[in-house]
N, C-alpha and C positions, 0 to 999 in steps of 0.2 A: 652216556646213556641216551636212545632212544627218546624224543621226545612226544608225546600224543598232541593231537590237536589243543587248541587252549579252550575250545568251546566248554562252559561252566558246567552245564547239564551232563557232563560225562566225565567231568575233570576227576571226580573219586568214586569209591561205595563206600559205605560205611556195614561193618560187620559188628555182630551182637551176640555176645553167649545169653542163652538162659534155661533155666532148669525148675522145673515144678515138684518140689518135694512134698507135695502129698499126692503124688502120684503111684496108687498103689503097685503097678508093675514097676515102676522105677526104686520104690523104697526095697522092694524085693532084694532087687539086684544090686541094691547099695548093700544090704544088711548080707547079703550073699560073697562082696567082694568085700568087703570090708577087714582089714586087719583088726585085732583086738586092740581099745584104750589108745589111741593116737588119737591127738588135738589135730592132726593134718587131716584125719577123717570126720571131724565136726559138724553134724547138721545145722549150725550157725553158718556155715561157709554160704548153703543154697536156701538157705529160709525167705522164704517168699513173703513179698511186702504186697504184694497183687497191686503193683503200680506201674504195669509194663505198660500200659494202653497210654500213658502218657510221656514215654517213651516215643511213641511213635506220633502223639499230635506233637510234642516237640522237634521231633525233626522234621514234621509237614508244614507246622508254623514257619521253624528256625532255620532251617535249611532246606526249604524249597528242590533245590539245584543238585540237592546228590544224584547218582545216577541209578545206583541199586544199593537195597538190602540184602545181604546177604544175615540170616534168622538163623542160628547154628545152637538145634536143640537134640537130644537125647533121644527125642521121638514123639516127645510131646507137644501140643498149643496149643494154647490159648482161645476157649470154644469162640469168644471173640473176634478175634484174627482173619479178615478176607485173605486168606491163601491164594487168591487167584487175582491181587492185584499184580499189575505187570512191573513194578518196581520192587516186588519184592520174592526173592528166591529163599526157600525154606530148606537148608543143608544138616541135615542127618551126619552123625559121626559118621555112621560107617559109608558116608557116601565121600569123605575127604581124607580121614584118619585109614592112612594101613592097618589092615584085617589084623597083625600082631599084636598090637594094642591097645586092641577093645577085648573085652568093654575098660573103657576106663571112667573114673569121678575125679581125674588129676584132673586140673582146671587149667596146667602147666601145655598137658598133654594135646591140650585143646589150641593152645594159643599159640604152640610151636609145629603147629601143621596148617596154620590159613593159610597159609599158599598153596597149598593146595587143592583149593575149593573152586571147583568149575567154574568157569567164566568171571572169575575175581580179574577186577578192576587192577592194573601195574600199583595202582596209590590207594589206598584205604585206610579209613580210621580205625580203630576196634572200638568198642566200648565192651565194659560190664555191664550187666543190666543193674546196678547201680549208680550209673553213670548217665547224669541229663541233660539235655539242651534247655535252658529258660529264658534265654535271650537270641536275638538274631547273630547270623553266623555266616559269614561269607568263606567263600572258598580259600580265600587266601590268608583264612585263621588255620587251616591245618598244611597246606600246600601252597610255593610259590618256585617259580622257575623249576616245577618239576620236582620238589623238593621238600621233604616232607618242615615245619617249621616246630623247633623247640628248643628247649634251655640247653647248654654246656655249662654245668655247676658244680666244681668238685663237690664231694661232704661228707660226715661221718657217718657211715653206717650206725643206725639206732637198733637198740635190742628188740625186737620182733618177733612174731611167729614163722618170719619168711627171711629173718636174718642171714642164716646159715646158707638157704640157698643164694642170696646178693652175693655172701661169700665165694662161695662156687663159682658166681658169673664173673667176679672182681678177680679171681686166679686166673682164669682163663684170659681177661681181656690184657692182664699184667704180664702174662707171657707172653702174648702177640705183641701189644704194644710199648715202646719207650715214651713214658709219662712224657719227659719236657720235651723229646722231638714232636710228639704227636699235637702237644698243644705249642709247639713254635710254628708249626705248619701249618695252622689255619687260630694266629690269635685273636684276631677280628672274631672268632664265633666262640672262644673263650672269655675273651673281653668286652662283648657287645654292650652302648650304653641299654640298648633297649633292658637288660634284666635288671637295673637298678642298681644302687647306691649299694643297699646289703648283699645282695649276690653277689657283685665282684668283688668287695671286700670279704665273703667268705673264701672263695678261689682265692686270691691271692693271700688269704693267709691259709690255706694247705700249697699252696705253689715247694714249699721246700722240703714235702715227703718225697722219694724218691720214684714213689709209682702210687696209682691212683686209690687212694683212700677210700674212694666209692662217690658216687655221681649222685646228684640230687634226681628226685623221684617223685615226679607231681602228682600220679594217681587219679588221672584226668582220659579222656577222650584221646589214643595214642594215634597219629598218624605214619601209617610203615609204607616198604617198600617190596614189591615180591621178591625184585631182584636183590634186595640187603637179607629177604629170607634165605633165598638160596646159596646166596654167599657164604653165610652163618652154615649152613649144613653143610656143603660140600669143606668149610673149614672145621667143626665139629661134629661131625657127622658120628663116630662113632660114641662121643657120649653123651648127643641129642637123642639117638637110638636106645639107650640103656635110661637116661629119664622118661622115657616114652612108655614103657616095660614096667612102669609102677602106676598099678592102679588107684594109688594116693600120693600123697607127696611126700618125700623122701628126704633124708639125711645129704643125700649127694645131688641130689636133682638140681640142674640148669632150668632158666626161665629164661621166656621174650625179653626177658632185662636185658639180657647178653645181647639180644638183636638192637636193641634198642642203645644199648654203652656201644658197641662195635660202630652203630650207626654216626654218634655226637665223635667218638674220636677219629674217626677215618675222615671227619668232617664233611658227610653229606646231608647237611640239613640247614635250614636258612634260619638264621636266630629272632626269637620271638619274647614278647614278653610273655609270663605266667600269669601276671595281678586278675587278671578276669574270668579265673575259676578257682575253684576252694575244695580241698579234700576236709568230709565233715563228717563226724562220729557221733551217729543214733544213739542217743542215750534219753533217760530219763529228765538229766540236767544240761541238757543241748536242743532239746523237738523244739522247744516251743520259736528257740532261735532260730533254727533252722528252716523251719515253715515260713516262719517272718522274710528270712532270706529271699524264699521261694518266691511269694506273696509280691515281693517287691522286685522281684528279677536282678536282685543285688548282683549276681554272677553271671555270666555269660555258661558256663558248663560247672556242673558240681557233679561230684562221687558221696556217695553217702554210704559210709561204711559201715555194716551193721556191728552190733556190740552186745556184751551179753549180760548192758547196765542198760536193761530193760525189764520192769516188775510188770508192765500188763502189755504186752505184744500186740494184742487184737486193739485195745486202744490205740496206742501209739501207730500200728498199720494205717488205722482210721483218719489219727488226726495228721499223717501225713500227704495220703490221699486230698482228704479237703483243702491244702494245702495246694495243689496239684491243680485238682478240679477248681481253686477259685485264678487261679492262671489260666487252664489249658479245659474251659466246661463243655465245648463244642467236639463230638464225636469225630475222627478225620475219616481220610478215605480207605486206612488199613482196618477199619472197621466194620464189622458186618451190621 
């Protein structure tokens, strides 16, 4: 692989979905495409916590040094939002996504075509706009020799609402790949001390299924590759094309999981540890924790998943925001 200069200030971009649901042209066109009764169509998936603006003083704080934003929204922003800082590029579906597949509200459909978004960086992160910086971040938390950094951790797939499709990604990867040759072929990134005591003791006790059980799944800030994109397509190409084609998420649909398993097994990624970010679930009996978290920059990167064991929404928005604002109170330069 090609390698770019190592100069920091260009080393990645970091990309970002986000979606404003009470956007009355956008709820139109949800309620327009929408199939009847499916939890895959849920307006808990986009419910807006109006906490994006600290999104972006976190990465002006925490990471300085990225090179560009690349903003991947439905059509909407943020009246807030200088659109005309020069780090950051605001990408429209239909300016990346083929014209076959819009309109879509898969979330699938979105994160299996950033490569193809103009002028995207060879190495970039993704986030969800759930997804935060609250500590400082060098580049070589997501990227080193070229190489995006994360766990190799067998596991068992847990019952979800996104089970079914891990399954899908776990058929696909089990037919390409032979479990023990692919982790005898790079066991140094199977066995790294960096993941801990627990992590290797979970891998080696699935080491004696015969193909891969399923891959642990941190739910954190993802660093890819264009080129492991395109590899992934030109190798499933035709049934990335048919989950592409559902404008919600679907019984058979593939996810960037697959991009992301294909990536840990073919072994192009430099092993890293997890302990310095936390997937955390908004709830009633969790905010107050959670804020605390914040507050004290417990984590380096956190996801904050929303849940539907929330009795007063507009409060709970509120007290996570203040949370937020007693870190991050100073307005950055994506702000008008």
């Amino acid at each position: 692989m090609k390698r770019e200069t190592a100069n920091p200030t260009d080393t990645m971009d970091f990309v970002i979905f986000w979606v404003d649901d009470s956007d009355p042209a956008w709820q139109a066109a949800f309620r327009q495409a929408r199939p009847a009764e499916t939890d895959d169509a849920s307006l808990i998936r986009v419910r807006n916590w109006d906490n994006l603006r600290y999104w972006f003083r976190g990465v002006e704080r925490f990471a300085p040094w990225v090179r560009k934003i690349h903003f991947v929204t439905w059509g909407h922003l943020p009246a807030w939002l200088d659109t005309s800082h020069p780090k950051l590029h605001v990408v429209r579906h239909e300016e990346f996504i083929p014209a076959p597949y819009l309109p879509t509200f898969n979330s699938i459909v979105i994160g299996i075509n950033l490569h193809r978004i103009e002028g995207l960086c060879p190495r970039f992160v993704v986030f969800n706009d759930d997804m935060f910086l609250t500590r400082d971040c060098r580049p070589e938390d997501f990227f080193r020799r070229g190489l995006p950094c994360d766990m190799a951790r067998l596991s068992i797939v847990q019952p979800s609402s996104i089970g079914h499709i891990i399954y899908n990604c776990l058929e696909k990867l089990n037919a390409r790949y032979d479990k023990r040759r692919a982790i005898a072929a790079h066991p140094g990134k199977w066995f790294s001390p960096r993941y801990g005591a627990s992590n290797l003791l979970k891998t080696l006790t699935l080491m004696p299924w015969s193909t891969f059980p399923g891959l642990s799944d941190h739910h954190l800030p993802q660093p890819c590759l264009t080129a492991q994109y395109e590899r992934c397509w030109r190798e499933w190409g035709g049934e990335l094309d048919r989950t592409c084609r559902h404008r919600f998420r679907n019984l058979t649909c593939l996810s960037d999981y697959l991009f992301r398993y294909d990536m840990l097994v073919s072994g192009e990624f430099v092993p890293r540890s997890m302990r310095d970010g936390r997937l955390m679930t908004l709830a009633d009996d969790t905010l107050e924790a959670i804020c605390d978290d914040i507050r004290r920059q417990r984590w380096r990167t956190v996801c904050l998943n929303d849940s539907e064991r929330i009795s007063d929404f507009p409060a709970a928005s509120q007290r996570l925001r203040e949370a937020f604002h007693t870190l991050l109170p100073d307005p950055c330069s994506y702000e008008r």
